[in-house]
C-alpha positions as CSV (number, residue, x, y, z in Angstrom):
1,X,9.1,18.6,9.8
2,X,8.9,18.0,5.9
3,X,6.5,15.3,4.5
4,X,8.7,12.4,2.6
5,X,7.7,10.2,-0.1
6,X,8.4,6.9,-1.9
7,X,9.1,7.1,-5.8
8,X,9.0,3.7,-6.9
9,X,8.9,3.0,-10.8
10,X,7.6,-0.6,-11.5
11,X,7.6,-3.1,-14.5
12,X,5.9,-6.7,-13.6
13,X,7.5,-9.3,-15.2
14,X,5.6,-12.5,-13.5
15,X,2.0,-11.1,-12.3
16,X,1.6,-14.3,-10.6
17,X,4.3,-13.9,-8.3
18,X,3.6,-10.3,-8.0
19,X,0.2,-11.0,-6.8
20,X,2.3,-12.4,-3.2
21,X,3.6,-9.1,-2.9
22,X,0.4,-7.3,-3.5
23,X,-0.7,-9.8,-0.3
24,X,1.6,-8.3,2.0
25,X,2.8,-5.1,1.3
26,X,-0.4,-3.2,2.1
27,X,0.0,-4.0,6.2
28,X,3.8,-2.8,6.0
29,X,2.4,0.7,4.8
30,X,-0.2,0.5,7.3
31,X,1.8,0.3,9.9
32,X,3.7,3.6,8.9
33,X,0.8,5.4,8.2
34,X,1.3,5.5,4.5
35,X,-1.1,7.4,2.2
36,X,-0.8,6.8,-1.6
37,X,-0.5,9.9,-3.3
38,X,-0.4,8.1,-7.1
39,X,-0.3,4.5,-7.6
40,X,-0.7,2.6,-11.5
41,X,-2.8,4.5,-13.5
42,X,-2.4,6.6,-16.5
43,X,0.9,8.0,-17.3
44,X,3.0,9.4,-20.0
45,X,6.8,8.8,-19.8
46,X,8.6,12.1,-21.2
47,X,11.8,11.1,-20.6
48,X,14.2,8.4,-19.6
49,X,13.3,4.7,-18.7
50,X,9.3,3.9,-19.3
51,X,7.9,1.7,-16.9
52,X,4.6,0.0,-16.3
53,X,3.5,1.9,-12.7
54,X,4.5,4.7,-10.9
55,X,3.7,4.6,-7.1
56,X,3.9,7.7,-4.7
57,X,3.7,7.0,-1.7
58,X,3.5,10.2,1.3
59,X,5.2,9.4,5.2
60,X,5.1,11.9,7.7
61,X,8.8,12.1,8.0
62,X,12.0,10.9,6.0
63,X,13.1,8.5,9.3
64,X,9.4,6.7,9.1
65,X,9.7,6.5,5.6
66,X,13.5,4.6,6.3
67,X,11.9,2.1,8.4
68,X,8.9,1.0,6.7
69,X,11.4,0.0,3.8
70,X,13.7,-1.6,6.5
71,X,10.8,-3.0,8.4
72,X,10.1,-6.7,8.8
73,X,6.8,-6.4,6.8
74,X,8.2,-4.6,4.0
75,X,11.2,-7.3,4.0
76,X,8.4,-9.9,3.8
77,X,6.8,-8.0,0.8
78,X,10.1,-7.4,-0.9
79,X,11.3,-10.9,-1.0
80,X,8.1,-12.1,-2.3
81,X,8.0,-9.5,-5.5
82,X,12.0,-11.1,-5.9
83,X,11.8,-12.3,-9.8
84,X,8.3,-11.3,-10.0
85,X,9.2,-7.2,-11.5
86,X,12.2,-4.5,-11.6
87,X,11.6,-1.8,-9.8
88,X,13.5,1.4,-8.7
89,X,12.4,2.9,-5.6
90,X,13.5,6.3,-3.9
91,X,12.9,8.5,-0.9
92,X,13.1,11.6,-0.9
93,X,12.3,14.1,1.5
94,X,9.4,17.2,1.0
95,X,9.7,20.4,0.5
């Protein structure tokens, strides 16, 4: 069975608020056995939208990957970044 990721593009707009996601979300992708492949750091936008931080994020499979975003945790960590950042987030599945 293929490996699946998170892509999630980033821009904080109130690091204050943000701060009450960063609380939370780290025990949603520990429950999932999440292993973070990339996450902030240096990076160079070559094309489209530029954004502050770009998170990838491996799961062992596209399904677990489905319900760690739809899990109670992660719908604790979600609401709290609400206002606090845009993001764009996608799963895809590995090759």
């Amino acid at each position: 069975m293929p490996k699946a990721y998170w892509i999630a593009h980033v821009t904080v707009t109130d690091p204050e608020a943000y701060l009450g996601y960063q609380a939370v979300a780290p025990a949603a992708f520990a429950q999932y056995d999440a292993i973070f492949l990339a996450r902030g750091g240096s990076a160079e936008t070559l094309e489209g939208d530029s954004w502050q931080r770009h998170v990838v994020i491996q799961f062992d499979s596209l399904q677990q990957a489905r319900d760690c975003y739809n899990s109670p945790a992660y719908k604790e960590a979600r609401a709290r970044r609400a206002g606090a950042c845009e993001a764009s987030i996608t799963i895809v599945e590995g090759c």
